[in-house]
Biopython code that builds the backbone (N, CA, C, O; Angstrom):
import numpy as np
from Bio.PDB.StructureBuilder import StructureBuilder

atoms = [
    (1, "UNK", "N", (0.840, -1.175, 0.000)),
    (1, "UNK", "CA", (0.000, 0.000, 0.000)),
    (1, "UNK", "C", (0.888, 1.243, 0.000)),
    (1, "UNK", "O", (1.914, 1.224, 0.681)),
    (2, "UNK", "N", (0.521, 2.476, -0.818)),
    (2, "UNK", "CA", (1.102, 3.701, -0.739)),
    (2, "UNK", "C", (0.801, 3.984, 0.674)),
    (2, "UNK", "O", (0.394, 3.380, 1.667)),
    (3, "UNK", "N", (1.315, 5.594, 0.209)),
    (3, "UNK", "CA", (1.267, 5.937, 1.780)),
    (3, "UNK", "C", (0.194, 6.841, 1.492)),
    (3, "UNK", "O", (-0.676, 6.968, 2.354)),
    (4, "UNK", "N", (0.111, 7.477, 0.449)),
    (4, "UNK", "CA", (-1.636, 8.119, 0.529)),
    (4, "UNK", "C", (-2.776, 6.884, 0.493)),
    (4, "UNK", "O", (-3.945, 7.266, 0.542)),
    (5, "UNK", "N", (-2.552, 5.511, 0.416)),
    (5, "UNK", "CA", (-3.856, 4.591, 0.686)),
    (5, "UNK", "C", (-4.126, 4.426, 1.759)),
    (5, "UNK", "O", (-5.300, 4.343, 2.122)),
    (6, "UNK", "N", (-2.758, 4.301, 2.847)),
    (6, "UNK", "CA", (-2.503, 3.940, 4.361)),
    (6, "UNK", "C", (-3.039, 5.044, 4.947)),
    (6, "UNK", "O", (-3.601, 5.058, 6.042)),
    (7, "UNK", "N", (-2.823, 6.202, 4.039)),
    (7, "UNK", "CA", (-3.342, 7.838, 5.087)),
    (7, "UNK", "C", (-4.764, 7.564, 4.648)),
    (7, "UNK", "O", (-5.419, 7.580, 5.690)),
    (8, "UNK", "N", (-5.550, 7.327, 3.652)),
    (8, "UNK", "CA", (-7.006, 7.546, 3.242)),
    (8, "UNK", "C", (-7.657, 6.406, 4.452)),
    (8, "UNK", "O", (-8.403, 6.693, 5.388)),
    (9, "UNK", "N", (-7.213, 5.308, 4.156)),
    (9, "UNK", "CA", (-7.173, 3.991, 5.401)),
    (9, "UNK", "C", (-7.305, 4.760, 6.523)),
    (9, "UNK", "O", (-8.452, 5.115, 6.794)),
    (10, "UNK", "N", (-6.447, 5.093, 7.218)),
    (10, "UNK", "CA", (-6.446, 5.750, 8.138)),
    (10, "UNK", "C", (-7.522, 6.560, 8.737)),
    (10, "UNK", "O", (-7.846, 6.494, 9.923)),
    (11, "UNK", "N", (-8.008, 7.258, 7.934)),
    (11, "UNK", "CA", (-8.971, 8.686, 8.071)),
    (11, "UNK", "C", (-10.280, 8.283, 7.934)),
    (11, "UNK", "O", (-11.269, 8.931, 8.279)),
    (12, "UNK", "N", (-10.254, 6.910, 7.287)),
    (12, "UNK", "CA", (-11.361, 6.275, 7.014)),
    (12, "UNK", "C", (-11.795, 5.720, 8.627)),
    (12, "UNK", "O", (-12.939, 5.749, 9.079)),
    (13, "UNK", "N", (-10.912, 5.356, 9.145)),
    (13, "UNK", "CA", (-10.846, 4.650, 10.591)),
    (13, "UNK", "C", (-11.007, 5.423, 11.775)),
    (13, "UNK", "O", (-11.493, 4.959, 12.806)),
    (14, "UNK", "N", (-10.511, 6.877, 11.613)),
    (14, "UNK", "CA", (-10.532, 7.962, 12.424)),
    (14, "UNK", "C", (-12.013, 8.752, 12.630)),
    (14, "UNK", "O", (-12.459, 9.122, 13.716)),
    (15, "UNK", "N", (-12.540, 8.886, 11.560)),
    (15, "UNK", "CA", (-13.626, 9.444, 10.698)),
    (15, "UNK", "C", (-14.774, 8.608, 11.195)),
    (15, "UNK", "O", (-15.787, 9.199, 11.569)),
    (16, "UNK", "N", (-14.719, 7.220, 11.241)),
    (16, "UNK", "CA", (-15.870, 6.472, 11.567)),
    (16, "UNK", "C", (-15.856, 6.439, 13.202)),
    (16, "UNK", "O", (-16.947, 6.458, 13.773)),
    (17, "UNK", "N", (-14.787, 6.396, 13.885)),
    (17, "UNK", "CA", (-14.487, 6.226, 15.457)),
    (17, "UNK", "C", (-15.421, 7.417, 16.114)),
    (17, "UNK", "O", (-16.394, 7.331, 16.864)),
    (18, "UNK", "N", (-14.551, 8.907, 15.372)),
    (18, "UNK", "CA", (-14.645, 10.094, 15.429)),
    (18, "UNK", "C", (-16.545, 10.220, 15.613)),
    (18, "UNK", "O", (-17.007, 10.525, 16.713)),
    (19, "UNK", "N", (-17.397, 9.968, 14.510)),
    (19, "UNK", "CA", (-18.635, 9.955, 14.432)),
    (19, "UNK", "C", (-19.699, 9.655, 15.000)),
    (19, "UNK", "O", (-20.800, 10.133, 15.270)),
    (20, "UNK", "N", (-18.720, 8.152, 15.197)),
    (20, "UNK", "CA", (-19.953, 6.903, 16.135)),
    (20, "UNK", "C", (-19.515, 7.097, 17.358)),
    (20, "UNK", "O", (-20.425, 6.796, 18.131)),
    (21, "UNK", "N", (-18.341, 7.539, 18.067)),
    (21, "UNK", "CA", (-18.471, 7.612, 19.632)),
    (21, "UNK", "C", (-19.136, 8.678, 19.481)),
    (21, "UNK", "O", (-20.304, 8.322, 19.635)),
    (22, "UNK", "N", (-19.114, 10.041, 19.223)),
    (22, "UNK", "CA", (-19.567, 11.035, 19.324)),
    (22, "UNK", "C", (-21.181, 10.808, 18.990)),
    (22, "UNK", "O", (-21.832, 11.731, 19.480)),
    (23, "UNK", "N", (-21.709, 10.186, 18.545)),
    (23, "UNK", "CA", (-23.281, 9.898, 18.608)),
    (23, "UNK", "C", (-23.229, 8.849, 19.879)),
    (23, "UNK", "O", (-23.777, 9.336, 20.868)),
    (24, "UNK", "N", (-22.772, 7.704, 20.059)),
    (24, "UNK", "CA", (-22.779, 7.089, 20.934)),
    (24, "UNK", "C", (-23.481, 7.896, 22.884)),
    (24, "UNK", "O", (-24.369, 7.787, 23.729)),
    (25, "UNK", "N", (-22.324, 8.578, 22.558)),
    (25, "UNK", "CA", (-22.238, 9.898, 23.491)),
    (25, "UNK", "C", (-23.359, 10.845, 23.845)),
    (25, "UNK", "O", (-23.557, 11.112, 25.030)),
    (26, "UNK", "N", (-23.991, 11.288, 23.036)),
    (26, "UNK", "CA", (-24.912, 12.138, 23.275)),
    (26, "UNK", "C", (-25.941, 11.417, 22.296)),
    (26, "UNK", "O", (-26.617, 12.049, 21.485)),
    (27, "UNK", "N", (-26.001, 9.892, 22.463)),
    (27, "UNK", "CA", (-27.511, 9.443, 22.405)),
    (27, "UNK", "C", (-28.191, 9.849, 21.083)),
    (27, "UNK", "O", (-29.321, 10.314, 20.938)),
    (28, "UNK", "N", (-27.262, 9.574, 20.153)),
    (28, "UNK", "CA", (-28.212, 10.026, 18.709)),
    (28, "UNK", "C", (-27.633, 8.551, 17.913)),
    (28, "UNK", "O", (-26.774, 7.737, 18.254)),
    (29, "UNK", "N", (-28.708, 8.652, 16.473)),
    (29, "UNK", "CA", (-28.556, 7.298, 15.964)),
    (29, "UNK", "C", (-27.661, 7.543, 15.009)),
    (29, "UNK", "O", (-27.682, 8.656, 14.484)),
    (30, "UNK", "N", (-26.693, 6.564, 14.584)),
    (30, "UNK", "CA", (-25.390, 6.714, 13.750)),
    (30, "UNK", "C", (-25.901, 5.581, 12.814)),
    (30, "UNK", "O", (-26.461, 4.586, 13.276)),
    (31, "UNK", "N", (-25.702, 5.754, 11.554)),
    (31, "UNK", "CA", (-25.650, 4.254, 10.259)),
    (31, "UNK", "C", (-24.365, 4.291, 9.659)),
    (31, "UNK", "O", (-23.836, 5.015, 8.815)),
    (32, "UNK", "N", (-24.021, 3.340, 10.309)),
    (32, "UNK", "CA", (-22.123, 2.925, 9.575)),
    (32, "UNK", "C", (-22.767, 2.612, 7.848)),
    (32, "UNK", "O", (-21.862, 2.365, 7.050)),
    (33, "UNK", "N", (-23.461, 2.609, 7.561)),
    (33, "UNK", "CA", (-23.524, 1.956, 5.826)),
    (33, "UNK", "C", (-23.384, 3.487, 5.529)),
    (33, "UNK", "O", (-22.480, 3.591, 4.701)),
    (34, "UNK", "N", (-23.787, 4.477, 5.783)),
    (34, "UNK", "CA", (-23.854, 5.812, 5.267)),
    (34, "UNK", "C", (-22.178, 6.529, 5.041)),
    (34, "UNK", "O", (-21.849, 7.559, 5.631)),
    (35, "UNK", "N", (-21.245, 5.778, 4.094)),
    (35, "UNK", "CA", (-19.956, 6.444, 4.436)),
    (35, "UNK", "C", (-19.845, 7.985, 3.515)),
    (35, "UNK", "O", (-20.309, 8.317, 2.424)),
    (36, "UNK", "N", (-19.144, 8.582, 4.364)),
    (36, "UNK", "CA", (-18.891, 9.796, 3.612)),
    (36, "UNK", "C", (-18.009, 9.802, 2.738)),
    (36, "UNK", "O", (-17.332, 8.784, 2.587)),
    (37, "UNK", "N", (-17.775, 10.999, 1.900)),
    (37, "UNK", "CA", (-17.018, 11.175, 0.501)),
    (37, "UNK", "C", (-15.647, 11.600, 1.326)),
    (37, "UNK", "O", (-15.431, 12.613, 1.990)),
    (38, "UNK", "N", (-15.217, 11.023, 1.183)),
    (38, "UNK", "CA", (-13.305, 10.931, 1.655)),
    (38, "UNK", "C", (-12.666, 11.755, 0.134)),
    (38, "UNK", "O", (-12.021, 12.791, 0.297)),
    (39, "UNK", "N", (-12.854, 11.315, -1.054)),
    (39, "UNK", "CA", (-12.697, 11.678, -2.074)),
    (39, "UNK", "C", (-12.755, 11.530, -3.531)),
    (39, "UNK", "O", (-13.198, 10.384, -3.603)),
    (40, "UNK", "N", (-12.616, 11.891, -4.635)),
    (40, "UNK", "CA", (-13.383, 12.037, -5.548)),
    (40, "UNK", "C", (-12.519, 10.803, -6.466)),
    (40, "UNK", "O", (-13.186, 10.227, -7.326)),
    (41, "UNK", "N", (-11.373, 10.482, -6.332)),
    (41, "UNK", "CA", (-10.183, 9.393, -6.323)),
    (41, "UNK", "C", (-11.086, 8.147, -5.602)),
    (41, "UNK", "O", (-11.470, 7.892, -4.461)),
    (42, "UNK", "N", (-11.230, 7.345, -7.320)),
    (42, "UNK", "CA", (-11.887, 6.319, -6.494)),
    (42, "UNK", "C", (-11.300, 5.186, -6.183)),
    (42, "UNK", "O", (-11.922, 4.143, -5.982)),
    (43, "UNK", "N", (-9.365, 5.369, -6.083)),
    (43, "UNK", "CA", (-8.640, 4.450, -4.945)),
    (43, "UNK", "C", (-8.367, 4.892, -4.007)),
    (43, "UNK", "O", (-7.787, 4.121, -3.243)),
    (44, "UNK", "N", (-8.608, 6.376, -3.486)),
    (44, "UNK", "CA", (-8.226, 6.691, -2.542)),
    (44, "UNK", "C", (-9.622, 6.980, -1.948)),
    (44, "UNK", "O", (-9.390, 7.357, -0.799)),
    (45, "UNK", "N", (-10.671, 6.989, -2.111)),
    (45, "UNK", "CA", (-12.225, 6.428, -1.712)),
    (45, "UNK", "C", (-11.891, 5.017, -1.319)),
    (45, "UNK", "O", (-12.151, 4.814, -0.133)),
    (46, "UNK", "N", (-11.477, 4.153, -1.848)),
    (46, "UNK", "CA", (-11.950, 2.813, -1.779)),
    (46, "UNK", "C", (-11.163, 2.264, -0.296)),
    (46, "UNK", "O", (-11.665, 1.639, 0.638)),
    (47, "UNK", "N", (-9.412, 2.868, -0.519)),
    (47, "UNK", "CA", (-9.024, 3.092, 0.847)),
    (47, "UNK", "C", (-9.831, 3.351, 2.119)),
    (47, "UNK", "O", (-9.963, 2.685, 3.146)),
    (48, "UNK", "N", (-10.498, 4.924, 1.598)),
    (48, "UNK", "CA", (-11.092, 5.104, 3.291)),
    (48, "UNK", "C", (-12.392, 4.483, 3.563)),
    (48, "UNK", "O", (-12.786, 4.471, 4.729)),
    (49, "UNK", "N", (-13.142, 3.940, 2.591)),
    (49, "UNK", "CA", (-14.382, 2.629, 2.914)),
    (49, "UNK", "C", (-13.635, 1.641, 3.456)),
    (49, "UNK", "O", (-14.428, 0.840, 3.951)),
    (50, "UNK", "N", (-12.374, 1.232, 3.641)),
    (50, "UNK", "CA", (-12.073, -0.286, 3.991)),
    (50, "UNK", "C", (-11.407, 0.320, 5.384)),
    (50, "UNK", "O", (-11.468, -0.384, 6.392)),
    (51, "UNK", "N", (-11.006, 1.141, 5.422)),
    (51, "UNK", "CA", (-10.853, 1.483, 7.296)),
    (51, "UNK", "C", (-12.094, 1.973, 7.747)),
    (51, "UNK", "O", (-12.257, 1.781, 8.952)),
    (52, "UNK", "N", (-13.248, 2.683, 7.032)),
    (52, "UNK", "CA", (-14.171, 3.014, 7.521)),
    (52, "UNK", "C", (-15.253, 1.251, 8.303)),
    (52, "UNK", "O", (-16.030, 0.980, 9.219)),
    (53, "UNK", "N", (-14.647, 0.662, 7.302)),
    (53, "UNK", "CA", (-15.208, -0.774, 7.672)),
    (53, "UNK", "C", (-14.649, -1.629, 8.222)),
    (53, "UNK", "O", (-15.015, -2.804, 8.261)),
    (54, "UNK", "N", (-13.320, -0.987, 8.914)),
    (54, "UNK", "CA", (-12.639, -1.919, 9.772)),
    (54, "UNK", "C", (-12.530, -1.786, 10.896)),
    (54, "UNK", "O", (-11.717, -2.307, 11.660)),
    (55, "UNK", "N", (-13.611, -0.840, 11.160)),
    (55, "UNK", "CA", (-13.863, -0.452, 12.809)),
    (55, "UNK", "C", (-14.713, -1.963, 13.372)),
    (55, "UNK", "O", (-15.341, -2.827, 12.762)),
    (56, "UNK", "N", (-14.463, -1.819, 14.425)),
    (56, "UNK", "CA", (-15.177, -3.263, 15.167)),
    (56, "UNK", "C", (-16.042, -2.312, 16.361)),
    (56, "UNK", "O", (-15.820, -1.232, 16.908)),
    (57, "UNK", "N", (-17.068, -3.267, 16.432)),
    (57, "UNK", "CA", (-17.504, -2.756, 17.777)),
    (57, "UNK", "C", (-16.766, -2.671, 19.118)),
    (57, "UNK", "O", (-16.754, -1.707, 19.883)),
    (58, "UNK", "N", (-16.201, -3.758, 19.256)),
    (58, "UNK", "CA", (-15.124, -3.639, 20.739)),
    (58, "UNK", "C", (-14.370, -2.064, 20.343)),
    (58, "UNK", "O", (-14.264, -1.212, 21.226)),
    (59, "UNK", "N", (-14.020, -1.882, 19.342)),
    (59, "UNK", "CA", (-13.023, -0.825, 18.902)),
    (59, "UNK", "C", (-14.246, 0.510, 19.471)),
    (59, "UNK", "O", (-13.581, 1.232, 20.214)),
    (60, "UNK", "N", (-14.990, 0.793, 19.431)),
    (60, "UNK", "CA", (-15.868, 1.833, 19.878)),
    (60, "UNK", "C", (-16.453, 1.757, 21.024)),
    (60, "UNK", "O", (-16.718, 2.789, 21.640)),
    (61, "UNK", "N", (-16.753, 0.555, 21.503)),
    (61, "UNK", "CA", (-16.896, 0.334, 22.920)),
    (61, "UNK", "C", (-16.128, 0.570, 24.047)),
    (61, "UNK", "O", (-16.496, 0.731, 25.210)),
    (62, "UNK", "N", (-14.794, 0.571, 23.470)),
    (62, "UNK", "CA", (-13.076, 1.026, 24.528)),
    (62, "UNK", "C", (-13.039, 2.232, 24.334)),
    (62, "UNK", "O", (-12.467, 2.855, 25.229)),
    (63, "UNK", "N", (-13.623, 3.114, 23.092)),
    (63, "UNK", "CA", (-13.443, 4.682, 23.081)),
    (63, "UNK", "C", (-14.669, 5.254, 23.801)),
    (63, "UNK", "O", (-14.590, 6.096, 24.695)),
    (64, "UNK", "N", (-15.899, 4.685, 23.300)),
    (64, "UNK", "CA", (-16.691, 5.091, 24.622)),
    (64, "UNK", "C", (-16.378, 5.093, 25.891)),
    (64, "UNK", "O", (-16.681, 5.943, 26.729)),
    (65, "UNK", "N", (-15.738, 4.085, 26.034)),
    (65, "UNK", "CA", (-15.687, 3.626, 28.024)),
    (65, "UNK", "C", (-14.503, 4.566, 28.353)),
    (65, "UNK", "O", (-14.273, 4.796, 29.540)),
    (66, "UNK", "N", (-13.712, 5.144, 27.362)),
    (66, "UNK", "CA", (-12.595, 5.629, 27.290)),
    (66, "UNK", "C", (-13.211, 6.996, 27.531)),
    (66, "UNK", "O", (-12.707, 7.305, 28.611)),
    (67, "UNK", "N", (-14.025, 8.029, 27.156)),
    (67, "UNK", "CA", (-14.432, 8.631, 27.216)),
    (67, "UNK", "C", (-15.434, 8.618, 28.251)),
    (67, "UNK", "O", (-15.255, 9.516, 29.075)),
    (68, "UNK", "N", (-16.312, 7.971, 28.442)),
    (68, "UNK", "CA", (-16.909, 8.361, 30.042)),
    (68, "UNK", "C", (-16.001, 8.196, 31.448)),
    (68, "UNK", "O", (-16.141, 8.802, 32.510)),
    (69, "UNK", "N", (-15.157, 7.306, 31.132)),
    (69, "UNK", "CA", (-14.318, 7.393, 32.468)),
    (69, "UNK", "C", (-13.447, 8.942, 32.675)),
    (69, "UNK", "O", (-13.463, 9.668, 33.669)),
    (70, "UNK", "N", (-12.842, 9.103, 31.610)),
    (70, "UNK", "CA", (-12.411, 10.859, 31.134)),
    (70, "UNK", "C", (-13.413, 11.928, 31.763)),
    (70, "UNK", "O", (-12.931, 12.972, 32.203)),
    (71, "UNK", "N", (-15.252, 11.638, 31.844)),
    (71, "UNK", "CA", (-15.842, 13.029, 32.452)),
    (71, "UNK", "C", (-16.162, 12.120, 33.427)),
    (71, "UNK", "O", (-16.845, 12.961, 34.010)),
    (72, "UNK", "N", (-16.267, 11.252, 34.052)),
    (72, "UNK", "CA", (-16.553, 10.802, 35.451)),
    (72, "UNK", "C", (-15.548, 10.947, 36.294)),
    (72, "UNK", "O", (-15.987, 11.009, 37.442)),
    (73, "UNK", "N", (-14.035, 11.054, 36.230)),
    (73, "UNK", "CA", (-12.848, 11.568, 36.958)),
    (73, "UNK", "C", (-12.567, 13.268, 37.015)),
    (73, "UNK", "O", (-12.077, 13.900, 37.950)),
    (74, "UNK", "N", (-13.089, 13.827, 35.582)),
    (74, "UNK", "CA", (-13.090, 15.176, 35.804)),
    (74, "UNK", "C", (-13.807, 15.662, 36.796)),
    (74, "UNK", "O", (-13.343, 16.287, 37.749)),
    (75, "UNK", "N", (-15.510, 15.267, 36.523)),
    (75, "UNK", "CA", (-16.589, 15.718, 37.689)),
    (75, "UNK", "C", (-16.103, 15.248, 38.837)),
    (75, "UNK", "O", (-16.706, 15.848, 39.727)),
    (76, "UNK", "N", (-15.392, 14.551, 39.269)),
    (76, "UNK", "CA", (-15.255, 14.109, 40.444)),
    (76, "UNK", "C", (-14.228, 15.122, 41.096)),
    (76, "UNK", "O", (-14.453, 15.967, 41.962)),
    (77, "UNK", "N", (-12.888, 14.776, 40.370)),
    (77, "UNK", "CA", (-11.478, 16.068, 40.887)),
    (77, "UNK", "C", (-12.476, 17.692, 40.566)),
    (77, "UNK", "O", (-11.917, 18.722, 40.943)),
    (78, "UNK", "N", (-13.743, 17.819, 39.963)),
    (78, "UNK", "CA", (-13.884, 19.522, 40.084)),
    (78, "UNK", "C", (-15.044, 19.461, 41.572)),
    (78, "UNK", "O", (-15.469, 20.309, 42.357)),
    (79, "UNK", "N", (-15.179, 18.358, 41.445)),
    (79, "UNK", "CA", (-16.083, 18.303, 43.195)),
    (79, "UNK", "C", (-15.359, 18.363, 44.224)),
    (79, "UNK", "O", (-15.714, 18.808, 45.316)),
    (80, "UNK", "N", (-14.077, 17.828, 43.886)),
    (80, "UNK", "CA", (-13.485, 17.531, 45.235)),
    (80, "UNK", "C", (-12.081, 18.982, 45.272)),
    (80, "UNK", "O", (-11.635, 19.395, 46.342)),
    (81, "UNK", "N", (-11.827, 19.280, 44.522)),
    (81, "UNK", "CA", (-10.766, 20.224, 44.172)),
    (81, "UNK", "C", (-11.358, 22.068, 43.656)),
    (81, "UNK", "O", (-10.858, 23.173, 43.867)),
    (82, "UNK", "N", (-12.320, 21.725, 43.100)),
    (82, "UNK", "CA", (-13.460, 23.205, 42.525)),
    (82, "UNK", "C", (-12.827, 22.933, 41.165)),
    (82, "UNK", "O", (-12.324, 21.911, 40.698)),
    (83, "UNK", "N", (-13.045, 24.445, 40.557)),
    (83, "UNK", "CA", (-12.691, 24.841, 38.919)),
    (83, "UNK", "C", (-11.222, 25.205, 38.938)),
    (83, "UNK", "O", (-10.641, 25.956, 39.721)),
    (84, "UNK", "N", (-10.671, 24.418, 37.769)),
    (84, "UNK", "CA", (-9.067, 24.491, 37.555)),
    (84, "UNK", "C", (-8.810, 25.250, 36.458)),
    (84, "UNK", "O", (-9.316, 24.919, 35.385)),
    (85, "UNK", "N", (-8.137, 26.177, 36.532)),
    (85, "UNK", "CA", (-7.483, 26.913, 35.470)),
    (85, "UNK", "C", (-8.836, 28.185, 34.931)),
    (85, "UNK", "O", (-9.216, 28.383, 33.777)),
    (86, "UNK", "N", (-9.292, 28.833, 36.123)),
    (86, "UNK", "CA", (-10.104, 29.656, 35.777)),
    (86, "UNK", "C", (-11.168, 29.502, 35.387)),
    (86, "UNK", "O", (-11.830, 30.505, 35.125)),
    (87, "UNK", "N", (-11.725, 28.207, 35.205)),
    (87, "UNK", "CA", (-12.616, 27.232, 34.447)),
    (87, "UNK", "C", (-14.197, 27.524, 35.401)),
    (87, "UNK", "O", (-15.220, 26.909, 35.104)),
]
sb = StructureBuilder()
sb.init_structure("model")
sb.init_model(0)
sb.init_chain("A")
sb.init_seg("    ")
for serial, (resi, resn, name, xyz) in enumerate(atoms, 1):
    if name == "N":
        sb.init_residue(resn, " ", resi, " ")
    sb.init_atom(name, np.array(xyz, "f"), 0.0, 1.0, " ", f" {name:<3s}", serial, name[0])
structure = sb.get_structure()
């Protein structure tokens, strides 16, 4: 693989993580079949459909859990400590 297939790959993988935790998160419905236009290059499209489709569920389930443990330690140190950094 080039290295612009590995980067489209990539973004394809970032892009879908990026989307679905972030709906995950605030409780809205996400459709992985719906991929977006990465680009008009239809090998460097075809790249970011095959990382877009190589997300796994465990793979979004560890960024979720990854992310609520992240605001359940914050709320906790701003309960127990107040607002940091002027915040």
């Amino acid at each position: 693989m080039g290295k612009n297939w590995d980067w489209s790959y990539q973004k394809g993988r970032e892009k879908r993580m990026g989307l679905e935790v972030d709906a995950r998160m605030h409780n809205m419905p996400f459709d992985p079949r719906k991929i977006p236009l990465h680009s008009h290059c239809n090998t460097m499209q075809s790249y970011f459909n095959k990382g877009w489709q190589s997300v796994r569920a465990i793979d979004i389930q560890l960024r979720v859990d990854g992310q609520q443990s992240y605001k359940l330690a914050r709320t906790a140190l701003k309960q127990s400590f107040g607002e940091s950094n002027g915040n």
